[in-house]
N, C-alpha and C positions, 0 to 999 in steps of 0.2 A: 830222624835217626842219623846219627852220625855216617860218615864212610869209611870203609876198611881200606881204600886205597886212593888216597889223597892224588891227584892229578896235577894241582896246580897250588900254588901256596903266596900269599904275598903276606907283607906286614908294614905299619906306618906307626908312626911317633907322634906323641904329642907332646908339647914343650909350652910352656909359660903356663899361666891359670887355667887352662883347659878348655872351658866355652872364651877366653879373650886369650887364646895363645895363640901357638903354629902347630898345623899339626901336616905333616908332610909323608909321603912314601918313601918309605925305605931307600926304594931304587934313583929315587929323587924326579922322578917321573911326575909328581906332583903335589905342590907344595900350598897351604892354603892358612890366608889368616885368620883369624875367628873372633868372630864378634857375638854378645851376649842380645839377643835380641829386647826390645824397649820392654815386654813383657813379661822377662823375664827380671826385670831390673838392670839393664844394661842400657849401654847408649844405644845400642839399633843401628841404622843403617845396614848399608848394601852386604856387609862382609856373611860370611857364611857361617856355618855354626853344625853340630851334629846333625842336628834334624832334618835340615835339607840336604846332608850329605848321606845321609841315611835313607831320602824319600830318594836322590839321583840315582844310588844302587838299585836300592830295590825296584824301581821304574824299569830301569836295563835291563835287571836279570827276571822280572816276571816277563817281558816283551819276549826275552831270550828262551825262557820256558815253553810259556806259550806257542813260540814258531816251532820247539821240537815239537811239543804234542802235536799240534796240526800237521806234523809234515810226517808222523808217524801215523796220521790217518790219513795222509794224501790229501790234508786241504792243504787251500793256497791262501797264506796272511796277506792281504793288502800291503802294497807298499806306503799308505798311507793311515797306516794303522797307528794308533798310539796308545801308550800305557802312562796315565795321570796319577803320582801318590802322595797324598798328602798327608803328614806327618804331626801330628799336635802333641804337645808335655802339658804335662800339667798334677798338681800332687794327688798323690793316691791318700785315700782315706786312713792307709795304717800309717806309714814315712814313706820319705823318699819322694820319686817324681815317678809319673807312669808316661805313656805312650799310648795314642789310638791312632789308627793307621786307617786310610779308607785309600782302597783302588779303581778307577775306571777306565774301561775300558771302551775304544774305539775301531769298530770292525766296518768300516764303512761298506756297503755292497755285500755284506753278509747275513744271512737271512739269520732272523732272531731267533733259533734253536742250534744254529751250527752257533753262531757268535758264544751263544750262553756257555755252551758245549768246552770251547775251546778256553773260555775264561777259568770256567770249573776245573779243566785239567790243566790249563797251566798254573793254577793256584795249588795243584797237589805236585807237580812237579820242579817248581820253583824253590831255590835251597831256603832264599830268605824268608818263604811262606812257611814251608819246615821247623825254619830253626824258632819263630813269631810262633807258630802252632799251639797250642796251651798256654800260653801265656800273654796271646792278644785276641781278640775279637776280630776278625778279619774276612768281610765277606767282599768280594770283587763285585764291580758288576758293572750294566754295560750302559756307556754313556747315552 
């Protein structure tokens, strides 16, 4: 669900062919060149492209989630915790291209019901998990 009172707002551009352009923030905070990866019919290599920019978000902000739910139940995230998402495209049966998204998660020293616990609610707390919600398959779970 959308929010009725926006907090924070950023915006970025993108410029030349899209998956082989630049696509850069606004604020100029940071700037990235973009490469077609080989499967998708591009030359590949190192350069970046949506989908990994897309999995680096949403890794941050489920991580970022996830530490409010736990700390609104008074647990405590490891500092050695991590949040893994990997990103695939690939074409959808009617047009266009789709997206499947898979998350894991790493709660080291946490016993496997609070772990589970806090994956589940940072996945309903999470905006990026929100805004995916009907329109991806997206079950977390725990490394």
């Amino acid at each position: 669900m959308p929010t009725n009172n926006v907090l924070y707002r950023t915006s970025a551009t993108a410029t030349g062919g899209g998956r082989d352009g630049k696509s850069q923030v606004d604020d100029g905070s940071f700037t990235a060149d973009l490469t077609i990866p080989k499967e998708l019919g591009g030359p590949g290599g190192d350069g970046l492209n949506p989908e990994k920019l897309f999995a680096t978000g949403y890794a941050a902000c489920f991580m970022g989630a996830m530490r409010h739910y736990a700390a609104s139940k008074k647990i405590k995230v490891p500092e050695d915790a991590s949040v893994q998402v990997s990103v695939g495209i690939g074409p959808r049966e009617d047009t266009g291209f789709g997206l499947e998204v898979q998350i894991t998660v790493s709660l080291p020293g946490v016993e496997q019901a609070v772990a589970e616990d806090l994956i589940a609610g940072g996945h309903q707390v999470c905006p990026y998990s929100d805004a995916t919600r009907g329109s991806l398959q997206i079950t977390p779970k725990l490394a």
